[in-house]
C-alpha positions as CSV (number, residue, x, y, z in Angstrom):
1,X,6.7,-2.8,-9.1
2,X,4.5,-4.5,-6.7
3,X,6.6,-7.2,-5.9
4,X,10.0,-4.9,-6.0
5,X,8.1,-3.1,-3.2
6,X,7.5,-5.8,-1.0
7,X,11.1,-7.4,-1.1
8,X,12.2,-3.9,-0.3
9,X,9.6,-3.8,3.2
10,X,10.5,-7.2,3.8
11,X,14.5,-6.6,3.6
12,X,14.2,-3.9,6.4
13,X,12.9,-6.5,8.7
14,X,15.5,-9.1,8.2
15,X,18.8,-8.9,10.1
16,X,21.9,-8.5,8.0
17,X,22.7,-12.2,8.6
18,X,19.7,-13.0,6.4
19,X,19.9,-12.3,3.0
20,X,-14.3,-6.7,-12.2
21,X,-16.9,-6.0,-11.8
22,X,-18.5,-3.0,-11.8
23,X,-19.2,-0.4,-8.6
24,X,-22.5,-1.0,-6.6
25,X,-24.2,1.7,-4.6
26,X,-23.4,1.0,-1.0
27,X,-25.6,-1.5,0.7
28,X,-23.8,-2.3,3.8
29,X,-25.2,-4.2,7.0
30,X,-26.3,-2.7,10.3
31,X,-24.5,-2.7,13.3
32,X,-25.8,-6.0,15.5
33,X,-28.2,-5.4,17.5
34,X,-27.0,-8.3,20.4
35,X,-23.9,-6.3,22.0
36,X,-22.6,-10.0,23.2
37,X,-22.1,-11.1,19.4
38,X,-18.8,-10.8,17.4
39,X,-18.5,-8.6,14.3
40,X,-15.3,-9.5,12.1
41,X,-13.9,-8.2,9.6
42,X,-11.3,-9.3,6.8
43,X,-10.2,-6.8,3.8
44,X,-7.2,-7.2,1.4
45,X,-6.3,-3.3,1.4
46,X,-3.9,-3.5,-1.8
47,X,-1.1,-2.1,-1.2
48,X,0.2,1.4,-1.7
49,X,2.8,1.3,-4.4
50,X,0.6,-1.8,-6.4
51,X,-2.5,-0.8,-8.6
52,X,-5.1,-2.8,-10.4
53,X,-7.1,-1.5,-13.1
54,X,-9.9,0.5,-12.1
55,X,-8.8,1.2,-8.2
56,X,-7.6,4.6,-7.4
57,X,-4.8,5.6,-6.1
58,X,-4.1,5.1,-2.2
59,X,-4.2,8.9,-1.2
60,X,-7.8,8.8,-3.3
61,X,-9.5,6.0,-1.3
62,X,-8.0,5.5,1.9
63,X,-10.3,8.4,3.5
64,X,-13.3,5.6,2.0
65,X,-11.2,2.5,3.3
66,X,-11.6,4.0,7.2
67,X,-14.8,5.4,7.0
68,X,-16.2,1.5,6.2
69,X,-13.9,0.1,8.6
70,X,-15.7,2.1,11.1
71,X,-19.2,1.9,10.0
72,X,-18.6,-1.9,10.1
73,X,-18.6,-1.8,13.8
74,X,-16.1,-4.7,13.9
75,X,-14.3,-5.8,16.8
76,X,-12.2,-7.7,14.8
77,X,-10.5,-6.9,11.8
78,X,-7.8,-8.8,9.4
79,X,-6.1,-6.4,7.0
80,X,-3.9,-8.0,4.4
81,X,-1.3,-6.4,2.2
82,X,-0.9,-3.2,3.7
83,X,2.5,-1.6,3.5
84,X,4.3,-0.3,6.8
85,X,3.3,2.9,5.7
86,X,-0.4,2.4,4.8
87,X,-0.2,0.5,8.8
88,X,1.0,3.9,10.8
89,X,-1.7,5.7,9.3
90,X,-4.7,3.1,9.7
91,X,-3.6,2.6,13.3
92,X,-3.3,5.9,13.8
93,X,-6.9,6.3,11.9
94,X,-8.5,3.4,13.9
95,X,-7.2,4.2,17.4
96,X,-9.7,2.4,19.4
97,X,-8.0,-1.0,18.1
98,X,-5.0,-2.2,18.9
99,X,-2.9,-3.9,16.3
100,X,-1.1,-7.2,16.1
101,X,1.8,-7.4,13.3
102,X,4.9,-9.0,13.0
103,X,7.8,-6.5,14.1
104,X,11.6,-8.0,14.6
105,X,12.4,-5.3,17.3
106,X,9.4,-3.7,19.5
107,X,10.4,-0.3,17.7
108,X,10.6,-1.2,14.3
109,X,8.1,-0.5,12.0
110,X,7.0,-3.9,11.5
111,X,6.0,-5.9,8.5
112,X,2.5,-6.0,8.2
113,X,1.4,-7.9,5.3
114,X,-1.5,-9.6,7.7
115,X,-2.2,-7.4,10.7
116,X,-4.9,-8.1,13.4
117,X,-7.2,-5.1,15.0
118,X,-8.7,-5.6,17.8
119,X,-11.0,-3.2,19.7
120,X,-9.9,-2.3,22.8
121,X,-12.5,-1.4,25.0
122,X,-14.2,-4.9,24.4
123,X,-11.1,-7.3,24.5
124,X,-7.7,-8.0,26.9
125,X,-4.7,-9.4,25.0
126,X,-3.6,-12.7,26.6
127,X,-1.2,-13.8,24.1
128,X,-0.3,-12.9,21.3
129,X,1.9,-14.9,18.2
130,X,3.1,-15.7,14.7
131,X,4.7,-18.3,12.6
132,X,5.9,-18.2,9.1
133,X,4.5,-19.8,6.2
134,X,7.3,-22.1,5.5
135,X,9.0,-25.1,6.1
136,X,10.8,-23.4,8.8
137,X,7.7,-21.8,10.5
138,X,9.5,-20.5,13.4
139,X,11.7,-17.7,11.5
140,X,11.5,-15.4,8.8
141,X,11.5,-17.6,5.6
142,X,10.3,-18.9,2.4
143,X,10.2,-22.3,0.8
144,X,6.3,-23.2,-0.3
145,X,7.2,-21.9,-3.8
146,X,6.6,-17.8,-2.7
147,X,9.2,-15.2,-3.3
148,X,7.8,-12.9,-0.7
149,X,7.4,-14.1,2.9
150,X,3.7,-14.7,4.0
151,X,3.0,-15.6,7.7
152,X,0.4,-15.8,10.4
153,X,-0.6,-14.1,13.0
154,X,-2.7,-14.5,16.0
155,X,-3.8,-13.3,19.3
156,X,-6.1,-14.9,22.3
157,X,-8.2,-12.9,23.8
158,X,-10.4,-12.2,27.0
159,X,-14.1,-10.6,26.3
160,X,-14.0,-7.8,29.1
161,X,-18.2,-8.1,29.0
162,X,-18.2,-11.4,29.2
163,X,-15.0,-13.0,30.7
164,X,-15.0,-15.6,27.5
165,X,-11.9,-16.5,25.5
166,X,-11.0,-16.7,21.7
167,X,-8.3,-17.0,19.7
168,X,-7.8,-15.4,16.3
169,X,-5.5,-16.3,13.7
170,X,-5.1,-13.7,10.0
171,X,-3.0,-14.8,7.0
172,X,-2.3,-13.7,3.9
173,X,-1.4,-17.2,1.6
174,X,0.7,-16.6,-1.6
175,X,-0.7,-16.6,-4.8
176,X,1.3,-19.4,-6.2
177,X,0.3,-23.0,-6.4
178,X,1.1,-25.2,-5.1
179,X,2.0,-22.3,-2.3
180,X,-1.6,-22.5,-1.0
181,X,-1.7,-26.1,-0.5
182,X,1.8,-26.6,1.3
183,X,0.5,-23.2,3.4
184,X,-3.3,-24.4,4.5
185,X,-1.2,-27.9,5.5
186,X,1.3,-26.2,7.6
187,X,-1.7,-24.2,9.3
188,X,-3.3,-27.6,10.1
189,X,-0.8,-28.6,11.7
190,X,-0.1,-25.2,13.8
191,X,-3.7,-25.4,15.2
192,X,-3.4,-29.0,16.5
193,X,-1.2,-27.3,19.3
194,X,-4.2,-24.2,20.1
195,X,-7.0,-27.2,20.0
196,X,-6.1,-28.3,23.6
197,X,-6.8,-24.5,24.8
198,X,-10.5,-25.5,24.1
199,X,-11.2,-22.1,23.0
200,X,-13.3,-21.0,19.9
201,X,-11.4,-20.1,17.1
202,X,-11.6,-17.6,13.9
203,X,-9.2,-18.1,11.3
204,X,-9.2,-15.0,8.9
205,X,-7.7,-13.9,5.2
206,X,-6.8,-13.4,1.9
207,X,-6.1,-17.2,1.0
208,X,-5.8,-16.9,-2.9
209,X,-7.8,-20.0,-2.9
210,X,-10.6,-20.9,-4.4
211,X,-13.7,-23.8,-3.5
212,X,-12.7,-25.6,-6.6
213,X,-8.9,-26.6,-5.2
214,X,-8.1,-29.1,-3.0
215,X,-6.5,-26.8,-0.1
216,X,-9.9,-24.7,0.4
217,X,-11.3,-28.4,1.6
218,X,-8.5,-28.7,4.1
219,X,-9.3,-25.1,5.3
220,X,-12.9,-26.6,5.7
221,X,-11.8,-29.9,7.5
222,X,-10.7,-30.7,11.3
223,X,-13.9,-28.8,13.0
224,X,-13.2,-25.4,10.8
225,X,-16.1,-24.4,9.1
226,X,-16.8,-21.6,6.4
227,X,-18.5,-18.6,7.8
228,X,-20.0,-17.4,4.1
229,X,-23.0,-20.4,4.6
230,X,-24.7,-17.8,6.3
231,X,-24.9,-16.0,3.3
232,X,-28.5,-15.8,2.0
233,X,-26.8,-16.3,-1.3
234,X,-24.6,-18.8,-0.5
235,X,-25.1,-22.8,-1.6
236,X,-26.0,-25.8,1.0
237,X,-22.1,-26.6,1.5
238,X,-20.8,-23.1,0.9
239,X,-18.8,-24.2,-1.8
240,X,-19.6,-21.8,-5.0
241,X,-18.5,-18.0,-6.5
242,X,-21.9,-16.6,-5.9
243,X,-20.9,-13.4,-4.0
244,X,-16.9,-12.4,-5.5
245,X,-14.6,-11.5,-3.3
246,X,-12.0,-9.9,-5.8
247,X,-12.1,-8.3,-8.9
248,X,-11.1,-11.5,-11.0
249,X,-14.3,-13.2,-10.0
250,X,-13.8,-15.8,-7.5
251,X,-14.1,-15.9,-3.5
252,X,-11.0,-16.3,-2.1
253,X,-11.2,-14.4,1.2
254,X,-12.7,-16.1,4.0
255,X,-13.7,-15.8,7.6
256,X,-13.5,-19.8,9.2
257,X,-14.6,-20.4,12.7
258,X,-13.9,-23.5,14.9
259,X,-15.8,-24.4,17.8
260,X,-19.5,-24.5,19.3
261,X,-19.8,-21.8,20.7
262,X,-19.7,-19.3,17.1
263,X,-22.7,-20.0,14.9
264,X,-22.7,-17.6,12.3
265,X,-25.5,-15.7,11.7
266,X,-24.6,-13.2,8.8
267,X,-22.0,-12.6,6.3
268,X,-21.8,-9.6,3.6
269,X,-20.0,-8.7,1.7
270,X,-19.0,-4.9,1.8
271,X,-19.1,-2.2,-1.1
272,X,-17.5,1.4,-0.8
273,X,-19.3,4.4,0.7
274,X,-19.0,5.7,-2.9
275,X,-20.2,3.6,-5.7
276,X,-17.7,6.0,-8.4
277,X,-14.5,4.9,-6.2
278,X,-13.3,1.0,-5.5
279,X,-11.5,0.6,-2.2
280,X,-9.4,-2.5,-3.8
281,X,-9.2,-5.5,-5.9
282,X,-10.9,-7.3,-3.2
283,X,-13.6,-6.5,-1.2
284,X,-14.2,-6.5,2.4
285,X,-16.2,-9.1,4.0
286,X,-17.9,-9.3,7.4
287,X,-19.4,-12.0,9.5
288,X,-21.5,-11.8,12.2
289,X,-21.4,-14.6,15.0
290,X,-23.9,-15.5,18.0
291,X,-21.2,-16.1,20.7
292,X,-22.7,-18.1,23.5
């Protein structure tokens, strides 16, 4: 059903031409203190018409999905996997962000299986972009292995308090192998032509991957760096299952920063306002950055 559901979202977009574990009481971080450092979130939202064991239904937890989002104090945040109709009402739940998603026409209603937020009030768009997780990145496509079409998307942006410049990139990589290898390749590739800009980066998602497989060390390679080793539970290299990100056990989302200018300074990971009630089969996380 899950799947039905997305090749049904994903056929609006394409012109006719183209054919656990257990609840924990809430324990969230603070908002930071230092109104010149970055707060970002990333949260695989599950989508509406899928279900996992032990979630609720959307209607029953999407009044607790918004509420965190908000109490996160983000002025970044990745979603991933949530359907064009879960989007509208986010968006029109989080209206101080803006929202970056794929749309073929400016009125459609888009395909948002990774959309960027960012908050208005502290950022300008510059530019904003996509490309498709594919051998053909530059149109709507498979070919890595995945039935659905994953992307990336990404926008640069101006900090209105301070006049500094960032890009920031969200995905949502297949769950296949060797999908995730062929997609973190491609994405090394894409970022060689954003390095020049000499502008920090974030690179955010649900990656499906693992620090055991080989593609999580290319994610981790060419300047990127793993935000979770500022973790107080987190290994010297970063590179362990300590703090699970889903409900099968592993960490696979991640927040990766490029650049000198982001140290990290926290990450968390986030539990729902109510301990009886899981918001997915993933959990949010958050990092915290110093951005001089």
């Amino acid at each position: 059903m899950r799947l039905f559901g997305w090749i049904l979202c994903f056929a609006s977009l394409v012109p006719a031409a183209v054919a656990a574990e257990p609840p924990q009481a809430a324990q969230n971080p603070p908002a930071a203190s230092n109104d010149t450092d970055l707060t970002v979130v990333s949260f695989n939202i599950l989508v509406d018409f899928g279900s996992s064991e032990g979630v609720p239904r959307w209607p029953e937890r999407r009044e607790l999905c918004v509420q965190l989002l908000k109490d996160s104090h983000a002025q970044l945040i990745g979603l991933q996997e949530p359907s064009p109709g879960q989007m509208k009402w986010l968006g029109e739940q989080l209206s101080a962000y803006e929202v970056v998603l794929y749309r073929r026409t400016p009125t459609d209603k888009g395909y948002p299986d990774a959309a960027l937020l960012y908050q208005r009030e502290r950022f300008e768009e510059k530019e904003r972009g996509h490309w498709w997780l594919s051998p053909t990145p530059e149109k709507v496509s498979t070919g890595f292995g995945n039935t659905l079409p994953r992307l990336v998307v990404w926008a640069q942006l101006r900090d209105k308090m301070t006049d500094k410049e960032l890009i920031v990139f969200n995905t949502h990589f297949d769950n296949t192998m060797p999908s995730q290898a062929r997609m973190a390749e491609l994405c090394s590739r894409q970022f060689e032509k954003f390095t020049p800009r000499g502008l920090p980066m974030l690179f955010l998602g649900d990656f499906n991957t693992d620090q055991k497989r080989g593609d999580y060390a290319r994610l981790t390679s060419g300047g990127w760096h793993d935000a979770y080793t500022a973790a107080d539970q987190a290994s010297d290299d970063g590179r362990d299952d300590r703090v699970a990100t889903h409900l099968g056990g592993t960490r696979i989302d991640h927040i990766f920063y490029h650049g000198e200018n982001l140290t990290p300074v926290a990450w968390h990971r986030l539990e729902s306002p109510d301990p009886a009630r899981l918001l997915s089969d993933h959990y949010p996380i958050l990092a915290r950055f110093h951005w001089k």
